[in-house]
TIRODREN-90522 format. One record per residue (C-alpha): x, y, z; residue in one letter. Coordinates in steps of 0.5 Angstrom, whole numbers, plus 500, padded with zeros to 3 digits. Each point is the difference from the previous one (the first is absolute). Example, Ala and Ser with C-alpha at 12.3 -4.5 7.8 and 13.67 -1.06 7.14 Angstrom:
BEGIN
<r><xx>525</xx><yy>491</yy><zz>516</zz><res>A</res></r>
<r><xx>502</xx><yy>507</yy><zz>498</zz><res>S</res></r>
***
This chain:
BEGIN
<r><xx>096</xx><yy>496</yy><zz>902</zz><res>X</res></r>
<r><xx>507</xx><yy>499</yy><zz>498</zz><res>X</res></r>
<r><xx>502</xx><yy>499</yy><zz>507</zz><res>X</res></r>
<r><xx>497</xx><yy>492</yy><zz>501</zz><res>X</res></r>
<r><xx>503</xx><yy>498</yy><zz>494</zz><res>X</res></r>
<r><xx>508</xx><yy>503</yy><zz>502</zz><res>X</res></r>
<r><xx>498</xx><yy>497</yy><zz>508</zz><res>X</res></r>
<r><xx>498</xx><yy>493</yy><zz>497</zz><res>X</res></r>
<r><xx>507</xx><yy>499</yy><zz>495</zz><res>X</res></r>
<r><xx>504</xx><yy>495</yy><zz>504</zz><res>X</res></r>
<r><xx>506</xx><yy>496</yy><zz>498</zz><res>X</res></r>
<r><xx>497</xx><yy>494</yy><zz>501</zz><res>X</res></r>
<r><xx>492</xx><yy>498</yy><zz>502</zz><res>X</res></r>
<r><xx>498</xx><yy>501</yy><zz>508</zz><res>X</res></r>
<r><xx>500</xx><yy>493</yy><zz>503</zz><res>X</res></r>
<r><xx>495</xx><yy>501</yy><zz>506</zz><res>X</res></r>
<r><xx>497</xx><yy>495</yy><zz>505</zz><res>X</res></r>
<r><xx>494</xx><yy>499</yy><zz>502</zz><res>X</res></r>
<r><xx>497</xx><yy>495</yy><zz>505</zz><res>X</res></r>
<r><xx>492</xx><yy>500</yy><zz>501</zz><res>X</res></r>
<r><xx>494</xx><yy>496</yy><zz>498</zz><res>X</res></r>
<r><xx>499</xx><yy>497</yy><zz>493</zz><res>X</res></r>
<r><xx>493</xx><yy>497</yy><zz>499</zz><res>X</res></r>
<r><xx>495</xx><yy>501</yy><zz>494</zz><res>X</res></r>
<r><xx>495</xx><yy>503</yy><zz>498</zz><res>X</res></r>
<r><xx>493</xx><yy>498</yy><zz>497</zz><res>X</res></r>
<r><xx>497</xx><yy>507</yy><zz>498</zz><res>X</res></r>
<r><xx>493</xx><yy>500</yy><zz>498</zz><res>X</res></r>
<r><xx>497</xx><yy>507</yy><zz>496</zz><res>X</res></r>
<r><xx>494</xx><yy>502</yy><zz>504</zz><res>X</res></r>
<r><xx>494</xx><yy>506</yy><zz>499</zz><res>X</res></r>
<r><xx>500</xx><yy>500</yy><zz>508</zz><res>X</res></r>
<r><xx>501</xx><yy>498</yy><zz>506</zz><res>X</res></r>
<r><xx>495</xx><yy>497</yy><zz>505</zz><res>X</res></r>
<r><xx>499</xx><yy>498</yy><zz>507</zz><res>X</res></r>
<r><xx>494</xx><yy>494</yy><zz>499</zz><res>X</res></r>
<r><xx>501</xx><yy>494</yy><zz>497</zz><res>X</res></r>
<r><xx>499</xx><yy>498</yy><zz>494</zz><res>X</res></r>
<r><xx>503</xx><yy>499</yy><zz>493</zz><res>X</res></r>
<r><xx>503</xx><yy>505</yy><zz>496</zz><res>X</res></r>
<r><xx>502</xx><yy>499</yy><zz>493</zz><res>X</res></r>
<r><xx>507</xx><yy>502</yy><zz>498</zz><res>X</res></r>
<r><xx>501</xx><yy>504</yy><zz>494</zz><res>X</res></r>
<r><xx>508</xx><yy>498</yy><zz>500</zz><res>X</res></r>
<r><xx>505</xx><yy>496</yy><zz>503</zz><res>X</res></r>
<r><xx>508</xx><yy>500</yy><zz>501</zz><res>X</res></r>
<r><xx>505</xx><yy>493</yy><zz>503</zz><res>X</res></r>
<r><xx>506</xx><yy>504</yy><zz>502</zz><res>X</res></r>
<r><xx>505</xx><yy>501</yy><zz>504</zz><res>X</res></r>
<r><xx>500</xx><yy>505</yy><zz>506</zz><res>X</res></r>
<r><xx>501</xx><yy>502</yy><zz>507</zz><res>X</res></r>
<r><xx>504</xx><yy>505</yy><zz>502</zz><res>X</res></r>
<r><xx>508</xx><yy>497</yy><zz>501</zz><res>X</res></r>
<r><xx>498</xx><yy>497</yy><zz>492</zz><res>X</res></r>
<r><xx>497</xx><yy>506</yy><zz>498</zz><res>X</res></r>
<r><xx>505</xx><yy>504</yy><zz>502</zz><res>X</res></r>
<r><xx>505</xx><yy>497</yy><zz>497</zz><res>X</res></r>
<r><xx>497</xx><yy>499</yy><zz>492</zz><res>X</res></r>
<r><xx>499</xx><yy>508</yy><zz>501</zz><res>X</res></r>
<r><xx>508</xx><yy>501</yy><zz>500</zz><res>X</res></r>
<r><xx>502</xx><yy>494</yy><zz>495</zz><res>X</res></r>
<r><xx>495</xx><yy>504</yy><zz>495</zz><res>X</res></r>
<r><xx>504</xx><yy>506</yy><zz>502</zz><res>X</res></r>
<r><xx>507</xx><yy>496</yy><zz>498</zz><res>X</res></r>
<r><xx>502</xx><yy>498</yy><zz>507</zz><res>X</res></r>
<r><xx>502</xx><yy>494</yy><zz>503</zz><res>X</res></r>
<r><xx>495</xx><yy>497</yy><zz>507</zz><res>X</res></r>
<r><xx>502</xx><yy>495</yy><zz>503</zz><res>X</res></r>
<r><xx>494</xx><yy>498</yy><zz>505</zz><res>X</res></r>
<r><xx>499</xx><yy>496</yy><zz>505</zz><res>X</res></r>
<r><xx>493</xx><yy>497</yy><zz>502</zz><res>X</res></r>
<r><xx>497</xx><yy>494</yy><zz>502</zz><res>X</res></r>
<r><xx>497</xx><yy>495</yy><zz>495</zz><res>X</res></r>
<r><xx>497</xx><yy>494</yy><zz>500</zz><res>X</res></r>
<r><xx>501</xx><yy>494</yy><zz>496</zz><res>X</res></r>
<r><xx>493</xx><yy>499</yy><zz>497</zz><res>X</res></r>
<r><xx>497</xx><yy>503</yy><zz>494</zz><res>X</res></r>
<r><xx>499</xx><yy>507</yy><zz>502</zz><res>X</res></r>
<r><xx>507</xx><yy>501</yy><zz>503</zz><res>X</res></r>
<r><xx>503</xx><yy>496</yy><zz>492</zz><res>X</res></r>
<r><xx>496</xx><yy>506</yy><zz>497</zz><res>X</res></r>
<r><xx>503</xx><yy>506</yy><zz>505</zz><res>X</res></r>
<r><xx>507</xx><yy>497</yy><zz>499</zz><res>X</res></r>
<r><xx>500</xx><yy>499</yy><zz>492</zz><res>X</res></r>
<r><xx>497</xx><yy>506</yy><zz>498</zz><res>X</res></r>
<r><xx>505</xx><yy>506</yy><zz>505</zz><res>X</res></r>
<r><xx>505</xx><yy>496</yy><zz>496</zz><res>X</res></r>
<r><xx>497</xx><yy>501</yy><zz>493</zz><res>X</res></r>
<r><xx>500</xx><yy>507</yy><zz>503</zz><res>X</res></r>
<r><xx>507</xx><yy>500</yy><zz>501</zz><res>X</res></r>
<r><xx>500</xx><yy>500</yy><zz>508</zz><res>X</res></r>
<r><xx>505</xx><yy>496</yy><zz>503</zz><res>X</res></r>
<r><xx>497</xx><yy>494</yy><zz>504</zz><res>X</res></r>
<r><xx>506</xx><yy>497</yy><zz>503</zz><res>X</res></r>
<r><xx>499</xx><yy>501</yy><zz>507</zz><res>X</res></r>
<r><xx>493</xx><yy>498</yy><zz>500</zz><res>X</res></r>
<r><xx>500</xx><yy>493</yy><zz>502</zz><res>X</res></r>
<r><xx>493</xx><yy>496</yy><zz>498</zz><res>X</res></r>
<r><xx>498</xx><yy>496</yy><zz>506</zz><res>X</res></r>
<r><xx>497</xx><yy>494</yy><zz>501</zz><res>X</res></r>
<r><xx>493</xx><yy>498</yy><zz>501</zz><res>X</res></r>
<r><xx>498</xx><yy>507</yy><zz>502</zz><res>X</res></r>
<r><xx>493</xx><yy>504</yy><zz>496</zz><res>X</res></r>
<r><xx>503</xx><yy>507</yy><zz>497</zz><res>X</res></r>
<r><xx>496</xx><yy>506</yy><zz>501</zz><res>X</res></r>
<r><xx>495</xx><yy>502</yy><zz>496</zz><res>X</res></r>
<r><xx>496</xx><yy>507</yy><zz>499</zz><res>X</res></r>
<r><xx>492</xx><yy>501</yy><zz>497</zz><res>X</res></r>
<r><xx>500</xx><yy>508</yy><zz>498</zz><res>X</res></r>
<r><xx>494</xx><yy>503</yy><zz>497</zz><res>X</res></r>
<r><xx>501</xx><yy>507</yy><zz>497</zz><res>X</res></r>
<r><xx>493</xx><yy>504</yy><zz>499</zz><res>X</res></r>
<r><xx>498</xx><yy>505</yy><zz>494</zz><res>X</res></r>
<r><xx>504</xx><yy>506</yy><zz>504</zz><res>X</res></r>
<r><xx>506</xx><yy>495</yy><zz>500</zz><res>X</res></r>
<r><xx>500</xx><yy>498</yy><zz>507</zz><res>X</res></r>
<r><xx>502</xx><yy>495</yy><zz>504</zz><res>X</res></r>
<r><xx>498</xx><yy>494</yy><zz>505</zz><res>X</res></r>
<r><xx>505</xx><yy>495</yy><zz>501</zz><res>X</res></r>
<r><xx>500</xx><yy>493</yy><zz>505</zz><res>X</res></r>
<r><xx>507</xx><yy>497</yy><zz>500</zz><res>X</res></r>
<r><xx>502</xx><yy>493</yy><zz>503</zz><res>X</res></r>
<r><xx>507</xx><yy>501</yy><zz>503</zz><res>X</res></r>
<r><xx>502</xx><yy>492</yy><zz>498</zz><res>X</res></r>
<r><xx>501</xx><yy>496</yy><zz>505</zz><res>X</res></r>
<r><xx>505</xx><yy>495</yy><zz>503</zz><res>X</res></r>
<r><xx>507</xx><yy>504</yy><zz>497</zz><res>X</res></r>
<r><xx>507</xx><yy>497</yy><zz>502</zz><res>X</res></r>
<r><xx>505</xx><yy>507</yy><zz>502</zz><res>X</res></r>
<r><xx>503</xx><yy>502</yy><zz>495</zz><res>X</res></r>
<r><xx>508</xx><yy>499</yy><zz>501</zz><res>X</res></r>
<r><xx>503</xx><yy>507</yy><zz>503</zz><res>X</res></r>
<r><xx>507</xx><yy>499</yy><zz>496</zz><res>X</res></r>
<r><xx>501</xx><yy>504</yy><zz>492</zz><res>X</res></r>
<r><xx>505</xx><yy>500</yy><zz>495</zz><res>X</res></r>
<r><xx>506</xx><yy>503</yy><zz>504</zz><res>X</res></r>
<r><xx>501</xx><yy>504</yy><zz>494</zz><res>X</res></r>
<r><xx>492</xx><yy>502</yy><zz>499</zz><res>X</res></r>
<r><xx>501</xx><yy>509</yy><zz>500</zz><res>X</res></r>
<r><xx>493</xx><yy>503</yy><zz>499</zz><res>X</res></r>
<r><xx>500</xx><yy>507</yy><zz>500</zz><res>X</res></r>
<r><xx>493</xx><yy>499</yy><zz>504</zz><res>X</res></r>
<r><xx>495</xx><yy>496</yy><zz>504</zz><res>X</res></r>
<r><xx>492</xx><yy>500</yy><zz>500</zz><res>X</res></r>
<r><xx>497</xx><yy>496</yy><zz>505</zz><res>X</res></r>
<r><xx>492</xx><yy>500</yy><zz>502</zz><res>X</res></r>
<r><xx>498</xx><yy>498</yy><zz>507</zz><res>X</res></r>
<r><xx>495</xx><yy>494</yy><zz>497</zz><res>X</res></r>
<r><xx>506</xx><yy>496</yy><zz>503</zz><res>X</res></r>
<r><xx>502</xx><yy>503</yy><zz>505</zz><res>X</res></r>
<r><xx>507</xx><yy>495</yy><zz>501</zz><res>X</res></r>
<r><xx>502</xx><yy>501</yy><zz>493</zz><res>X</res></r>
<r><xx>499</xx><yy>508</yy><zz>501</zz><res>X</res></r>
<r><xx>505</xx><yy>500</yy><zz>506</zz><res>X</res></r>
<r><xx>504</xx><yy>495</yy><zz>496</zz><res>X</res></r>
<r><xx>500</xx><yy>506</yy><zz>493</zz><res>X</res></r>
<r><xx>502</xx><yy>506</yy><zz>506</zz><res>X</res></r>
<r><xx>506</xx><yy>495</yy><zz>503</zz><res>X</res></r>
<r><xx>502</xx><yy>499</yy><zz>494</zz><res>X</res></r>
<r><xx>500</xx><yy>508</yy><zz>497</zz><res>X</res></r>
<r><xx>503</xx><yy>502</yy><zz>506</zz><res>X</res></r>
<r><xx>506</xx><yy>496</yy><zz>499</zz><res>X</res></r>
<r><xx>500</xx><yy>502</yy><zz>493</zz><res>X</res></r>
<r><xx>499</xx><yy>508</yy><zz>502</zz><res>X</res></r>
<r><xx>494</xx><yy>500</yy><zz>495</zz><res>X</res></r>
<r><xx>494</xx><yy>503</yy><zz>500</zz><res>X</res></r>
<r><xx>495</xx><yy>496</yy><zz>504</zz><res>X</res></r>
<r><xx>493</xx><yy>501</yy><zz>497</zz><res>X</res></r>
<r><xx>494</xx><yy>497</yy><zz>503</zz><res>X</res></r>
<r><xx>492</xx><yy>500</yy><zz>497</zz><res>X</res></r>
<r><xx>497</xx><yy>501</yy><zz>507</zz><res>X</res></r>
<r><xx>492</xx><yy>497</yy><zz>499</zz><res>X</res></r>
<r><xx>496</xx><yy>499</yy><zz>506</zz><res>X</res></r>
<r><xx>500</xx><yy>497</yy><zz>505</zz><res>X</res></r>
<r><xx>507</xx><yy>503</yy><zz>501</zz><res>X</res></r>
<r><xx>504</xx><yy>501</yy><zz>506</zz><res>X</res></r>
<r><xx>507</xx><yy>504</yy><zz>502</zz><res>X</res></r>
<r><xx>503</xx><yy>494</yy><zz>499</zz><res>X</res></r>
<r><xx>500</xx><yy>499</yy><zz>494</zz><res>X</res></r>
<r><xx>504</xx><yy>505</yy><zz>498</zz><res>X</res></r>
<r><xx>505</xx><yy>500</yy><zz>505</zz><res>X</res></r>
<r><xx>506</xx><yy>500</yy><zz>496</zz><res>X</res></r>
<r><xx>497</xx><yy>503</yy><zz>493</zz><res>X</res></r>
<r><xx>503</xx><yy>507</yy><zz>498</zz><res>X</res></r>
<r><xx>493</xx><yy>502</yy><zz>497</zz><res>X</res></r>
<r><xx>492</xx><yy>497</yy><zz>500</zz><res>X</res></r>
<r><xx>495</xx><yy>501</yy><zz>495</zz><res>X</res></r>
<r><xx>493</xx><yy>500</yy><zz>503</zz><res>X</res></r>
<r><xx>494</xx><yy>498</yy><zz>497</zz><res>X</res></r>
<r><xx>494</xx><yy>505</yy><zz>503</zz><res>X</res></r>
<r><xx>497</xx><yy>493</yy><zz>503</zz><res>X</res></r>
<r><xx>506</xx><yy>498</yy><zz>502</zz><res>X</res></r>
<r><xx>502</xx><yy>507</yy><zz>504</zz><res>X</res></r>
<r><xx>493</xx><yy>500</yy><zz>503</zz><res>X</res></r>
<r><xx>501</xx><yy>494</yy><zz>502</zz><res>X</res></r>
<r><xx>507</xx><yy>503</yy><zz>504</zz><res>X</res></r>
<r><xx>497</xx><yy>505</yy><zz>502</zz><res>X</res></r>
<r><xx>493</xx><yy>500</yy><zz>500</zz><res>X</res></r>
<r><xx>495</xx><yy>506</yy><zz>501</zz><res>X</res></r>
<r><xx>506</xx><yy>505</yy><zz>498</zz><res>X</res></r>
<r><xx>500</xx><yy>505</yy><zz>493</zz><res>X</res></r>
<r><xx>506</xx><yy>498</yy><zz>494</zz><res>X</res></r>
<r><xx>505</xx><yy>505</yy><zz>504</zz><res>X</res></r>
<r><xx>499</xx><yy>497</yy><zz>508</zz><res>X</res></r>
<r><xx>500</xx><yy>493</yy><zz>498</zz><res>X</res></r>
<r><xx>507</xx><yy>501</yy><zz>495</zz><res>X</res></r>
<r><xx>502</xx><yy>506</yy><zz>506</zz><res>X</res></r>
<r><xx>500</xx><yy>493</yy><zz>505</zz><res>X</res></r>
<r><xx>502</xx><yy>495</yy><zz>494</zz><res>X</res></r>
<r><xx>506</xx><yy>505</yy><zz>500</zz><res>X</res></r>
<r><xx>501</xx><yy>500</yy><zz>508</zz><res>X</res></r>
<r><xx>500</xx><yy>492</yy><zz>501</zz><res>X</res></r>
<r><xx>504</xx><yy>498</yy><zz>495</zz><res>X</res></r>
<r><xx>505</xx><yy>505</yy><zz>497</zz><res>X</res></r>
<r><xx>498</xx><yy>498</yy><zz>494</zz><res>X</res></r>
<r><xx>498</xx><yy>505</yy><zz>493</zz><res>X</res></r>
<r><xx>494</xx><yy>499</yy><zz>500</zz><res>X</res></r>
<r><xx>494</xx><yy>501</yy><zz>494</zz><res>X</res></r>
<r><xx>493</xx><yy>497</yy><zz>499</zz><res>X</res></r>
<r><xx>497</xx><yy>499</yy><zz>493</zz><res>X</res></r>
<r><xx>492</xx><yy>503</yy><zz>501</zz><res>X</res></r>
<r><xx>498</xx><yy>498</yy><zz>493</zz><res>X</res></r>
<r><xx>497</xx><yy>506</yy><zz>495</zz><res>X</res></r>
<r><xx>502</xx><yy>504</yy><zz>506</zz><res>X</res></r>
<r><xx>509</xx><yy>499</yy><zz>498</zz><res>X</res></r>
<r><xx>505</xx><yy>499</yy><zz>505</zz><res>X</res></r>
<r><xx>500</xx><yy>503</yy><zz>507</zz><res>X</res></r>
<r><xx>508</xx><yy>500</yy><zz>503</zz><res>X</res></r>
<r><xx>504</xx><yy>504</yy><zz>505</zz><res>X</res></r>
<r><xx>506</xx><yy>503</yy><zz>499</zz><res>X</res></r>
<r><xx>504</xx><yy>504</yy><zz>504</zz><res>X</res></r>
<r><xx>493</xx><yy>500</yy><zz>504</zz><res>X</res></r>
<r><xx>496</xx><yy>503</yy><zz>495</zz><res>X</res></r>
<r><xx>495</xx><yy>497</yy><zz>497</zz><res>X</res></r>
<r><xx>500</xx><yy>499</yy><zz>493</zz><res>X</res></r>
<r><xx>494</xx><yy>498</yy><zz>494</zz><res>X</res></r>
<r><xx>502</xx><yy>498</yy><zz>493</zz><res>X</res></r>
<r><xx>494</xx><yy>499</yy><zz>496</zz><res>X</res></r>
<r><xx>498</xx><yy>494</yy><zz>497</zz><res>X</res></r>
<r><xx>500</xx><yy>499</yy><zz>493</zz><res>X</res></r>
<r><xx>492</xx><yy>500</yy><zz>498</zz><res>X</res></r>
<r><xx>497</xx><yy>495</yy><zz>496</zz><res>X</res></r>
<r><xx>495</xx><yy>496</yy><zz>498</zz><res>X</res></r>
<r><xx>500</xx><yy>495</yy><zz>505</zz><res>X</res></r>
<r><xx>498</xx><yy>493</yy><zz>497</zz><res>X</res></r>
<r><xx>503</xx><yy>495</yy><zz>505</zz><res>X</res></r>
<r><xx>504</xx><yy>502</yy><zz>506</zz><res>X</res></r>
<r><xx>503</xx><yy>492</yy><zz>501</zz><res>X</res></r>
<r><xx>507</xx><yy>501</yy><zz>503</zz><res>X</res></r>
<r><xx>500</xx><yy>507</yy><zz>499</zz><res>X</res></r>
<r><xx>504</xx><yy>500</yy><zz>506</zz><res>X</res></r>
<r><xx>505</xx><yy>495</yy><zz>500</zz><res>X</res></r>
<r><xx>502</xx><yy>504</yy><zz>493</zz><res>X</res></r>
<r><xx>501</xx><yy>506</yy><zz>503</zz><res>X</res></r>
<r><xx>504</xx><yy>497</yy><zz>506</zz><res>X</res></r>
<r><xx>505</xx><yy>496</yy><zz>495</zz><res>X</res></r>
<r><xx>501</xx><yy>507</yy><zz>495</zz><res>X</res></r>
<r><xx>502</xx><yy>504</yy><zz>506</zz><res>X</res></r>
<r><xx>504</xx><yy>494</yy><zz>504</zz><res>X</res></r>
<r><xx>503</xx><yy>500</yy><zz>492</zz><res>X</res></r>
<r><xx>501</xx><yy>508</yy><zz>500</zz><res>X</res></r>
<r><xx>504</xx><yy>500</yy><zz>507</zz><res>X</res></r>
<r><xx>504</xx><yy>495</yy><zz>498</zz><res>X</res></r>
<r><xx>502</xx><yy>503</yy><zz>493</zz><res>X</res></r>
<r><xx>502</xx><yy>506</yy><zz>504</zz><res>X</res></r>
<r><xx>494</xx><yy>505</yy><zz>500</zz><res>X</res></r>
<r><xx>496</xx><yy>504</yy><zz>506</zz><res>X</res></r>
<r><xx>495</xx><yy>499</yy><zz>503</zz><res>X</res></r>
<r><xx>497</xx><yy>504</yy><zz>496</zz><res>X</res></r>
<r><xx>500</xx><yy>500</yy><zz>493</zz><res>X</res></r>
<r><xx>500</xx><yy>493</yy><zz>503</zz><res>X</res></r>
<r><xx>493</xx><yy>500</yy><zz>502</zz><res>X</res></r>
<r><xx>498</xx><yy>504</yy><zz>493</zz><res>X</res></r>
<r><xx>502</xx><yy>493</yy><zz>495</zz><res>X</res></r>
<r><xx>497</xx><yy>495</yy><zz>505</zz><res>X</res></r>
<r><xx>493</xx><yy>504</yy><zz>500</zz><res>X</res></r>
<r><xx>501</xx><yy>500</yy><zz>492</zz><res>X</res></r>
<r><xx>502</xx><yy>493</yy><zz>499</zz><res>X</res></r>
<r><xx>494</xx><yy>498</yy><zz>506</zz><res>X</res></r>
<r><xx>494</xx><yy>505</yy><zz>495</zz><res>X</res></r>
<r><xx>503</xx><yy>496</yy><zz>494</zz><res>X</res></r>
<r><xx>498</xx><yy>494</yy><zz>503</zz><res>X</res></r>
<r><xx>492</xx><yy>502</yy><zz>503</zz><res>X</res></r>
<r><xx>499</xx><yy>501</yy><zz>492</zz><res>X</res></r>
<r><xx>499</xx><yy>493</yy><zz>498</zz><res>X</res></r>
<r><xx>497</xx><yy>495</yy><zz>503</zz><res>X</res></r>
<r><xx>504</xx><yy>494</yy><zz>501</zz><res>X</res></r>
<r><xx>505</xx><yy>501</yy><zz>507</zz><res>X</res></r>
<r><xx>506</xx><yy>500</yy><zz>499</zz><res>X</res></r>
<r><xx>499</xx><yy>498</yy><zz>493</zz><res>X</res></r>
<r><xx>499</xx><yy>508</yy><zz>499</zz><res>X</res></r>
<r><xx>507</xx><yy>501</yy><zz>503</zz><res>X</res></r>
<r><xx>504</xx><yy>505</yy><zz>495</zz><res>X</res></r>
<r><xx>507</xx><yy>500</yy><zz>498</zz><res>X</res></r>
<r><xx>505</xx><yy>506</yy><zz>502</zz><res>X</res></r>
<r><xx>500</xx><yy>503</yy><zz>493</zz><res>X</res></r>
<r><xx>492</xx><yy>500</yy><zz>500</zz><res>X</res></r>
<r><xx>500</xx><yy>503</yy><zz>506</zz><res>X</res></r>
<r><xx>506</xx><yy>505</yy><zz>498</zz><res>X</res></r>
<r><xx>494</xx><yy>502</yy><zz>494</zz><res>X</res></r>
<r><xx>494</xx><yy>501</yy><zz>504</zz><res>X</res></r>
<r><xx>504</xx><yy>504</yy><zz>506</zz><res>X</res></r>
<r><xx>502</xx><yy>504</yy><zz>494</zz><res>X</res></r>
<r><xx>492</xx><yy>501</yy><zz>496</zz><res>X</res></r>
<r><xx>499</xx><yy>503</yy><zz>508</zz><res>X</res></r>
***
């Protein structure tokens, strides 16, 4: 597969910026879901790091490039966890601001025996806006924003346009026109396109994506691959097929991989491709974004398939 290896060789690492939720993770390991009450026991347990804009953005430093993200943190425990460890990850944290006397959000995820997940998130509360001003000589090749915050979302599609970069957004449900208005290309979560267009198949809900909002646009259907329309045909690129441990942040690496591929210059495509690998790479080990692979293992696994 040598044309992911020539599409990634740039003279300098891709800078992207991301704006989105950083929280973290408490991921239980459990045999199966219920809906009484009760006590279940774990059979393991992982404090990490997560959330979409956070995750998003470990995958593309793993890959070698450099992600500024922007995100709201507080200035208790959690948010001095979240912060640090994106800046053990080589993720650039000068924008994101600590505010004072505020609660960071935190996630609960259990993943059953198939690999799937349930996930409770408290979004944090009491947050100052954050500044709309940037280095004046910040370029990034690419902007990544997902619609928990929808201020900081329309703030990344501003700041793209002004800059004439693709303007990615990680459109989760609920989602509303509004907030891709400005963006160049929106990638649906199946839970987020049914909640745009509820009742409708893949192709009408994209068709009706596509028509509200001028952008290119795709949803991820786990082991189903990546639906997209391009030039009005719908398209299918399979999922690449694995034993699914544990799908925490499966997501949010796929959207940051592909907002990496469109930013280092490569089509949707063969855009597409790389994500649903680094994304498959991530489910086979337990652990959320922990389990985010690096671009030359990505490149090796693309190449066993």
């Amino acid at each position: 597969m040598a044309w992911t290896r020539q599409a990634f060789q740039m003279n300098k690492p891709a800078s992207i910026l991301v704006a989105g939720r950083a929280t973290v993770d408490l991921i239980m390991e459990i045999d199966h879901f219920s809906d009484r009450g009760e006590k279940f026991r774990a059979n393991d347990c992982r404090f990490v790091v997560g959330g979409p804009g956070a995750n998003a953005s470990i995958a593309m430093a793993r890959f070698g490039a450099q992600p500024l993200l922007i995100t709201y943190l507080g200035d208790d425990m959690i948010g001095n966890f979240i912060r640090q460890s994106l800046i053990d990850e080589s993720v650039d944290m000068s924008m994101s601001l600590i505010s004072a006397g505020t609660q960071s959000s935190v996630s609960a995820a259990f993943v059953d025996s198939e690999g799937e997940r349930q996930t409770f998130n408290f979004p944090g509360k009491g947050f100052t806006e954050l500044s709309e001003t940037l280095k004046s000589d910040y370029r990034p090749c690419a902007v990544l924003a997902d619609n928990r915050h929808p201020e900081l979302t329309n703030w990344a599609i501003s700041f793209g346009k002004k800059r004439n970069v693709p303007i990615i957004i990680d459109a989760e449900a609920p989602f509303t026109e509004n907030h891709a208005n400005g963006a160049t290309h929106l990638a649906f979560s199946r839970q987020g396109l049914d909640s745009f267009a509820p009742s409708c198949d893949i192709e009408t809900g994209l068709r009706r994506a596509e028509d509200v909002t001028g952008c290119w646009v795709c949803v991820t259907d786990g082991e189903n691959g990546v639906w997209y329309l391009q030039n009005n045909v719908i398209t299918n690129i399979p999922a690449f097929i694995v034993r699914t441990v544990d799908s925490v942040g499966a997501g949010d690496v796929w959207h940051g991989i592909f907002s990496l591929c469109l930013g280092e210059e490569m089509s949707e495509g063969s855009a597409i491709k790389v994500a649903n690998a680094a994304a498959a790479m991530k489910c086979r080990k337990f652990g959320g974004i922990s389990a985010s692979p690096d671009r030359q293992s990505c490149y090796t696994f693309m190449e066993e398939f």
